[in-house]
PAGU-138629 format. One record per residue (C-alpha): residue number from 1; x, z negated, y. Coordinates in nm, 3 decimals, padded with zeros to 5 digits. Layout:
nr|c1|c3|c2
NUM|X|Z|Y
...
This chain:
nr|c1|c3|c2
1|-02.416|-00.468|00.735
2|-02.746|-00.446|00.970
3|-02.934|-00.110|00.966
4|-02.626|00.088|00.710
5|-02.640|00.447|00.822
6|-02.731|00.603|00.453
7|-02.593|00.962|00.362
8|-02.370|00.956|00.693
9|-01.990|00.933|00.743
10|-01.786|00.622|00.790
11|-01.465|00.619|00.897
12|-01.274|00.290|00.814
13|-00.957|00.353|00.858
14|-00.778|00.689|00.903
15|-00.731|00.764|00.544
16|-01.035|00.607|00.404
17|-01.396|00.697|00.456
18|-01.744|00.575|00.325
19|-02.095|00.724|00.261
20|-02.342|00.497|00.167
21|-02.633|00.602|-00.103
22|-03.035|00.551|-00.043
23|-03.029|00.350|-00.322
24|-03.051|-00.032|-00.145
25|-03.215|-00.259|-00.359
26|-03.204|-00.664|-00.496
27|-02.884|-00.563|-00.705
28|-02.728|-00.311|-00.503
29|-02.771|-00.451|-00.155
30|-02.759|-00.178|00.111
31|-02.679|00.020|-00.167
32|-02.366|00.218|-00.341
33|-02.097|00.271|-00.136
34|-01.914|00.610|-00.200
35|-01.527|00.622|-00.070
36|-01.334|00.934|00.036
37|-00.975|00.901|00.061
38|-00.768|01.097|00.201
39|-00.749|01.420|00.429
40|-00.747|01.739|00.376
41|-00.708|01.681|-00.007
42|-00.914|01.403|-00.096
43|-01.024|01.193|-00.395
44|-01.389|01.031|-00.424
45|-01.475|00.705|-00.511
46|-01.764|00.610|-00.711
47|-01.986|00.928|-00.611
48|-02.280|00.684|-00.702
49|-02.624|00.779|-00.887
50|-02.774|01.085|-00.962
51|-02.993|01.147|-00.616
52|-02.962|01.475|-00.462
53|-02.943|01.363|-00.139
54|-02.667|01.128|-00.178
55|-02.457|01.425|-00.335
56|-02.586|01.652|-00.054
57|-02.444|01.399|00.210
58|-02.128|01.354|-00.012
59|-02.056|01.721|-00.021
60|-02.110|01.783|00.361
61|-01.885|01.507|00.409
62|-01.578|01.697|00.208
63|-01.665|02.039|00.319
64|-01.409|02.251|00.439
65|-01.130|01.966|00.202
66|-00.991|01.991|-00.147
67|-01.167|01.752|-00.353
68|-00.817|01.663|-00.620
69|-01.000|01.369|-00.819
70|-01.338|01.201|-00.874
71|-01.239|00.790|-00.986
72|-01.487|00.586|-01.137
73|-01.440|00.196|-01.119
74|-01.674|00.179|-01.408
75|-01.979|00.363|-01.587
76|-02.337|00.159|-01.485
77|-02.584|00.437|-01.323
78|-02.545|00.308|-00.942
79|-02.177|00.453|-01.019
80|-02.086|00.743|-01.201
81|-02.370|00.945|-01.285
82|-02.329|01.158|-00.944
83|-02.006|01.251|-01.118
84|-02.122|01.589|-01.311
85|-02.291|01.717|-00.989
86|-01.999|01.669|-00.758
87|-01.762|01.797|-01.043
88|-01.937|02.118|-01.096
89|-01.977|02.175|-00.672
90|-01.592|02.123|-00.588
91|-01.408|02.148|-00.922
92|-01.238|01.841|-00.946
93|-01.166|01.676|-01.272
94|-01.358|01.319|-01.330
95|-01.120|01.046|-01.352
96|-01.077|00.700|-01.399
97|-01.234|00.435|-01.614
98|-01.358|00.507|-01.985
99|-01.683|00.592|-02.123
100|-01.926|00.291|-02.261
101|-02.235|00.315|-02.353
102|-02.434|00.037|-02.569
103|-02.727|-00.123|-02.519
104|-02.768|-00.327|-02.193
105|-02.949|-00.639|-02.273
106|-02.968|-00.766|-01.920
107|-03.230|-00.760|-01.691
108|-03.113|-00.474|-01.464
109|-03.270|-00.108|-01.520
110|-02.992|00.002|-01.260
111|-02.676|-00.154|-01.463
112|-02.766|00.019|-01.766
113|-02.471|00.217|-01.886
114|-02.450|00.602|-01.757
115|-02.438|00.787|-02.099
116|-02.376|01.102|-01.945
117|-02.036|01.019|-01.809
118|-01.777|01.233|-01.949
119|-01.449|01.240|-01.790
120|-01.136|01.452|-01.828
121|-00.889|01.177|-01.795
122|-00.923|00.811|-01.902
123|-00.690|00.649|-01.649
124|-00.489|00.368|-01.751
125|-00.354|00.039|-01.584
126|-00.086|00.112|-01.358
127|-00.170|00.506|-01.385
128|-00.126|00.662|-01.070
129|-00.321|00.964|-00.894
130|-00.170|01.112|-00.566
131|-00.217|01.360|-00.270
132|-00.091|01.449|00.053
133|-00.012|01.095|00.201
134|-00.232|00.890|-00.006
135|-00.161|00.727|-00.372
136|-00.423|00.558|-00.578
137|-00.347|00.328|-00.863
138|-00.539|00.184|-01.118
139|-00.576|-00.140|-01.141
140|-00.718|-00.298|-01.469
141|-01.016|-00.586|-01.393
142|-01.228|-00.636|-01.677
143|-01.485|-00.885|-01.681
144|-01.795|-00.722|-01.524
145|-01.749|-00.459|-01.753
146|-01.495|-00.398|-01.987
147|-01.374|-00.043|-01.848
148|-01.368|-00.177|-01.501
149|-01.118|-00.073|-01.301
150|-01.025|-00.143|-00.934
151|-00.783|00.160|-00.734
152|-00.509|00.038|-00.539
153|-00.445|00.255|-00.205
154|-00.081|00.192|-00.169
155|-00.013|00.311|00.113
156|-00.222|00.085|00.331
157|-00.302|-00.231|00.092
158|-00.617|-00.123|00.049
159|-00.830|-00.222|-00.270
160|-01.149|-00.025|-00.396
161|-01.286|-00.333|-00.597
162|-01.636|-00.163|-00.738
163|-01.816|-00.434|-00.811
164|-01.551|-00.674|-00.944
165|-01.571|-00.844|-00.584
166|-01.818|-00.741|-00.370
167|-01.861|-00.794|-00.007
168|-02.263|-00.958|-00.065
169|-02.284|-01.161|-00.316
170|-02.114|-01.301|-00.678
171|-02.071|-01.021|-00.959
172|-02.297|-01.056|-01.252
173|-02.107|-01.084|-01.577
174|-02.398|-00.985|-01.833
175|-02.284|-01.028|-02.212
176|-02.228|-00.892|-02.462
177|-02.026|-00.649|-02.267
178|-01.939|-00.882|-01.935
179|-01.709|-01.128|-02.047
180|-01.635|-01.470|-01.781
181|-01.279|-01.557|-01.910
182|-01.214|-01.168|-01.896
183|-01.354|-01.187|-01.522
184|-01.178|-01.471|-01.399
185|-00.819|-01.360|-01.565
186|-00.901|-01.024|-01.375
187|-00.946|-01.242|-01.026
188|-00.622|-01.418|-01.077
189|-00.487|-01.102|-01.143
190|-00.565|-00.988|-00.804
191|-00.503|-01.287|-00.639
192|-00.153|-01.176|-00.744
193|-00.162|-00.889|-00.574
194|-00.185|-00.983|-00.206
195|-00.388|-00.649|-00.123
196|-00.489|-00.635|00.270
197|-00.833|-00.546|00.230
198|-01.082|-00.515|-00.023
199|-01.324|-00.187|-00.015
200|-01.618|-00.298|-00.204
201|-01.899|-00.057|-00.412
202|-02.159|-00.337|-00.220
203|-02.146|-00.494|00.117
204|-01.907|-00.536|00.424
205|-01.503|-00.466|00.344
206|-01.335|-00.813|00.256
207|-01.083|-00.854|00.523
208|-00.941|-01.205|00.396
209|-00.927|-01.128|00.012
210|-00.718|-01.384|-00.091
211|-00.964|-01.648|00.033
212|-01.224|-01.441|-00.065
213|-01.089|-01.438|-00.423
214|-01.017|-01.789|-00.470
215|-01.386|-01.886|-00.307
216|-01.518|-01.642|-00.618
217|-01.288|-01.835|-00.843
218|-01.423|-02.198|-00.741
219|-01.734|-02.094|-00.730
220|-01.737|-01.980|-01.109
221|-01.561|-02.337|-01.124
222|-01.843|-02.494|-00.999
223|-02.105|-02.365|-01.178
224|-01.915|-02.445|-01.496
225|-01.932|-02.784|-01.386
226|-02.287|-02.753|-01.315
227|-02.371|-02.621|-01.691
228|-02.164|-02.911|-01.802
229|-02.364|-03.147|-01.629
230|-02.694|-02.982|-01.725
231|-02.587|-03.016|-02.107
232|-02.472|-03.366|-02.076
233|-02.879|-03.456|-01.940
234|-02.996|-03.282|-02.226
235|-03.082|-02.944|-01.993
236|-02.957|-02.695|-02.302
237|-03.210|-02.385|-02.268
238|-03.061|-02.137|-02.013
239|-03.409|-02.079|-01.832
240|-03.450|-02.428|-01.734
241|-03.024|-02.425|-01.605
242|-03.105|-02.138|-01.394
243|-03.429|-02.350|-01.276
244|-03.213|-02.632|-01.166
245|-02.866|-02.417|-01.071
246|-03.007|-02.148|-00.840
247|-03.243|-02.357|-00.623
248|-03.440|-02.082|-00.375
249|-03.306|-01.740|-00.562
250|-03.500|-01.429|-00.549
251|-03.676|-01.450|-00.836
252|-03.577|-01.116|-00.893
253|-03.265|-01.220|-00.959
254|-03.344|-01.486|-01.202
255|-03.301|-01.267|-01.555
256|-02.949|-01.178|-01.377
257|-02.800|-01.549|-01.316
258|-02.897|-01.597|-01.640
259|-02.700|-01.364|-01.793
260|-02.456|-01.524|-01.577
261|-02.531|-01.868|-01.700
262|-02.486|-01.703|-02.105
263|-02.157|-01.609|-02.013
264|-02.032|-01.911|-01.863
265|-02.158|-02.076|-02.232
266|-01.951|-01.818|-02.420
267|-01.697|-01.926|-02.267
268|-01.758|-02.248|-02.285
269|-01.794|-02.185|-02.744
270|-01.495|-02.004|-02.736
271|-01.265|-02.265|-02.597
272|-01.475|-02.536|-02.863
273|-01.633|-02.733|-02.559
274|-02.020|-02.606|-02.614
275|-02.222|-02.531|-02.924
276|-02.529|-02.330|-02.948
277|-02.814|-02.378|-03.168
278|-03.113|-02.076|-03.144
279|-03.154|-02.064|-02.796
280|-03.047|-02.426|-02.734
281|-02.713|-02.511|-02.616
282|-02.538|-02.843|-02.656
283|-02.176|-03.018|-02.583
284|-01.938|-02.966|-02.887
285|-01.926|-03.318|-03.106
C-alpha cells in the first residue's frame, strides 16, 4: 500500500468501505484500517484508537447513514478504544468480541489491552448482525487473542480478519493470552471456509486467502522446525533463537518474535516435546 490516503474514504467494493487511521507504525504498518459496510445503514469495523482525527474522518465518512452496529474483532488499543466516541456521536450499540483486560507482558505499548471497552452485546460464534443487503457473522479465531473474532460478509465472501491474518506481515501470538495451537486451529478453521477475500485491520486485502492461509500455516511449521533445531544444538534461551531465527529484523521487532518464539515453546510443553528450565528451554527426555 504506497502513500495510504489516512482519514479518507476507500471504496473496495460496493458494499464495503475503508478509512485508514494516522496511526502507521513498526506494528501497525500503514496503520488501523477502519471498515464501513454497508449503505445507507451501515455497521463499522474496528473504529481503531482513540485519535480525534481518525473519529472525525470516520464520522464524515457515515454522515448523512444510520450507523446499526460498531464490531470489534478484538480489544488491543489500535482497535476498539475509538468505540465510546463513535457510540456516543451516532448511537449505535458496541458489538462484537468480549472485554479482556490483564496485563500485557509483551513488548508492544500499542497491543496493550483497551480497558475502557464496554460493549452492549458480546457476540458469539456463528451470531449474526444484519442490515439492508448486508449480513455480518461472527466468526470465532482465537489465537492472537483469545476474544478474537473475524466477521463474515456473506453476501459477497468477504472476511474482516483483524489481525488474525493480516495483509503485511505474520500475527504476533504474545502469551500468556496469545496461544499458537489456539492460532493455528483458528487458521484451519478458515481454511475451511473458502471466503473470497480477506479484509485485513493491516495491509493490502488478501485476494488468494486460501494460499495465503496455508503459507501462514507452513510458515508457523517452519519455525517450529527451526526452534527444534535450535534446541537440539543446545540454542535453549529465546534471545539467542530470535538471534539466529530472524536474521535482518527490525530490531524493533525483536521483543515481538520473541513472544512469538515463547509461544511456539508452549506449545511445544504442552504436547510433552520441550521442557523448560528458568529461562532455558530444552528437548523433553
Amino acid at each position: 500500500m504506497d502513500n495510504p490516503p489516512v482519514g479518507q474514504v476507500v471504496e473496495l467494493e460496493p458494499l464495503v468501505r475503508r478509512v485508514l487511521a494516522g496511526n502507521a507504525g513498526p506494528f501497525t504498518y500503514t496503520g488501523t484500517e477502519t471498515y464501513i459496510v454497508g449503505r445507507g445503514e451501515v455497521a463499522i469495523i474496528d473504529p481503531g484508537p482513540d485519535d480525534p482525527a481518525h473519529i472525525r474522518a470516520l464520522l464524515d465518512a457515515v454522515a448523512g447513514e444510520k450507523v446499526a452496529a460498531i464490531l470489534c474483532t478484538h480489544t488491543h488499543r489500535d482497535h476498539s478504544p475509538a468505540a465510546p466516541a463513535v457510540k456516543a456521536a451516532t448511537g449505535a450499540p458496541i458489538m462484537g468480541c468480549a472485554p479482556l483486560v490483564l496485563e500485557d507482558l509483551g513488548p508492544r505499548a500499542d497491543a496493550s489491552f483497551d480497558d475502557s471497552y464496554a460493549p452492549d452485546h458480546v457476540m458469539q460464534d456463528g451470531e449474526r448482525v444484519r442490515g439492508p443487503g448486508w449480513t455480518l457473522e461472527a466468526v470465532a479465531t482465537p489465537g492472537h487473542t483469545s476474544n478474537h473474532l473475524c466477521f463474515a460478509l456473506n453476501e459477497t465472501g468477504a472476511l474482516f480478519s483483524g489481525d488474525h491474518v493480516m495483509g503485511w506481515s505474520t500475527t504476533v501470538v504474545s502469551p500468556p493470552d496469545g496461544d499458537m495451537a489456539a492460532y493455528m486451529a483458528s487458521l484451519d478453521r478458515l481454511l475451511a471456509r473458502r471466503d473470497r477475500v480477506y479484509y485485513p485491520a493491516h495491509g493490502d486485502p488478501v485476494a488468494d486467502p486460501q494460499r495465503f492461509v496455508r503459507g501462514l500455516a507452513g510458515h508457523r511449521k517452519q519455525r517450529e522446525g527451526q526452534i527444534m533445531r535450535l534446541l537440539r544444538e543446545g540454542v535453549g534461551a529465546i534471545p539467542a533463537m530470535v538471534e539466529r531465527m530472524y536474521v535482518g529484523l527490525d530490531p524493533r521487532l525483536h521483543g515481538a518474535a520473541g513472544r512469538s518464539v515463547l509461544a511456539h515453546l508452549i506449545d511445544l510443553s504442552d504436547r510433552g516435546i520441550v521442557r523448560q528450565d528458568g529461562d532455558a528451554w530444552s528437548l523433553a527426555a
